[in-house]
Each structure stands twice: as structure tokens, then as C-alpha cells.
PLY file of the C-alpha trace (Angstrom):
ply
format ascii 1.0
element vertex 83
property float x
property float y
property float z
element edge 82
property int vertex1
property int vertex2
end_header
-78.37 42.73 1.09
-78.99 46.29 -0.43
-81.79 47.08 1.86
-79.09 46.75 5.03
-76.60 49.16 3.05
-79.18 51.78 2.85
-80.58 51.29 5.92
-76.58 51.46 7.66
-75.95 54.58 5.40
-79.51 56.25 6.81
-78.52 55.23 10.32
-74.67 56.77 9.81
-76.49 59.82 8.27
-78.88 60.48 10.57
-75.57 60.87 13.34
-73.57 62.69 11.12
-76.95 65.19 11.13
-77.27 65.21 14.73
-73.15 65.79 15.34
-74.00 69.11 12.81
-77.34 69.89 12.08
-76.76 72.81 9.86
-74.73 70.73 7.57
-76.87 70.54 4.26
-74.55 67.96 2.45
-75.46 65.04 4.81
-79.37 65.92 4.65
-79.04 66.01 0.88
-77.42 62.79 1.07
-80.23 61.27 3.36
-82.52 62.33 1.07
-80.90 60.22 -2.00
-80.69 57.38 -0.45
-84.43 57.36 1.35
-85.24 57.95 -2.75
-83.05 55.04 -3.70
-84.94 53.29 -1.15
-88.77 54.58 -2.68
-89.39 56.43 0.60
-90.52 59.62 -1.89
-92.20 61.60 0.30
-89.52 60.91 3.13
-86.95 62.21 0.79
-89.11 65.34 -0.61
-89.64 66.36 3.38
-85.67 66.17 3.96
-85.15 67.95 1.12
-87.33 70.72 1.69
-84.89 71.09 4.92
-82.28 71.86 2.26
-83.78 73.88 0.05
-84.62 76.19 3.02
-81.10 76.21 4.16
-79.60 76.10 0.31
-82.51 77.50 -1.79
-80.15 78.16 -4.99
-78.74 74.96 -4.95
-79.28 73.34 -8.05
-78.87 69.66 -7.26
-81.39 70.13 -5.04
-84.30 71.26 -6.98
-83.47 68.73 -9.57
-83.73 66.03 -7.21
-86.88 67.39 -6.19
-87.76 66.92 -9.79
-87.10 63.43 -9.91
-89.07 62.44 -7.39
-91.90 64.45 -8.19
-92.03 63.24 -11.62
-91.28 59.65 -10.05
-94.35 60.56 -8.34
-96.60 61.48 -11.12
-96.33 65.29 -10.00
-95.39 66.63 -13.24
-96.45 70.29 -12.89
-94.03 70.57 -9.56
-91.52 68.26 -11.24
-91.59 70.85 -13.95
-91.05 74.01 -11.10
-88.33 72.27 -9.63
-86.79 71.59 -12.65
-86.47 75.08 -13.90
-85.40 76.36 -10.91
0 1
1 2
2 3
3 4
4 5
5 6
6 7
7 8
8 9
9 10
10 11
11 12
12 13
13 14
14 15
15 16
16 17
17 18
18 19
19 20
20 21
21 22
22 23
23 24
24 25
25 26
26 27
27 28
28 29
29 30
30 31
31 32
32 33
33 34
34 35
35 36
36 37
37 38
38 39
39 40
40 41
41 42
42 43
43 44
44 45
45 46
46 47
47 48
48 49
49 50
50 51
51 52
52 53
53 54
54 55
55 56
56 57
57 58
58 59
59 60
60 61
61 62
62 63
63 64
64 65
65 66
66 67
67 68
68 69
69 70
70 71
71 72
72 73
73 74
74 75
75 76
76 77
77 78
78 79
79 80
80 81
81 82
């Protein structure tokens, strides 16, 4: 089932998080797959860890966008976008 990949990946995320918390990469990667899984706002809070730790990072403020405009936030999805 899909659902138990995602939920595996999450699970082997979350470690590799805890073995280095200031890792970005791994948080970013959490974040795509709790959107993959329609946890939005789960994914918007982990990657608001990112962009504090990364705040140029482009990939991140256009997956903001996504999920803002998945959201119906168009005005933020629009920030984030131009970033």
C-alpha cells in the first residue's frame, strides 16, 4: 500500500532528523512526503523549520507555494513563489 511507504519514509525521516537535527535536507524531505500524503499544514510547519535554517533556498519557498495554492492561499502562494 502507498499509505505504508509514506508512513515508513516519515518514520525513517523523522530518525534521520533526530541522528542530525540541523540537517535541512531530511526536514525538506519530510515535508514532501507529509504533502504527498495531504497533511498541508503538517508540511507548511516543517517547512517553516527550513526556511529558518535555509531562508534563500529556492525549492523551499516554491514548495511553500504549492501547498499554499493547494490550499486556496493564493496571496501567500504568490509571496512564496517570488521569493
Amino acid at each position: 500500500h502507498e499509505s505504508r511507504k509514506y508512513e515508513v519514509a516519515l518514520k525513517m525521516l523523522q530518525y534521520a532528523t533526530e541522528l542530525e537535527p540541523a540537517n535541512p535536507q531530511a526536514k525538506f524531505q519530510r515535508a514532501n512526503v507529509l504533502r504527498t500524503m495531504e497533511c498541508y499544514e503538517a508540511a507548511l510547519e516543517e517547512l517553516m523549520s527550513v526556511r529558518d535554517s535555509a531562508p534563500r533556498e529556492a525549492s523551499v519557498h516554491f514548495l511553500m507555494g504549492k501547498i499554499c495554492k493547494q490550499l486556496g492561499r493564493r496571496d501567500e502562494a504568490m509571496i512564496h513563489f517570488t521569493t
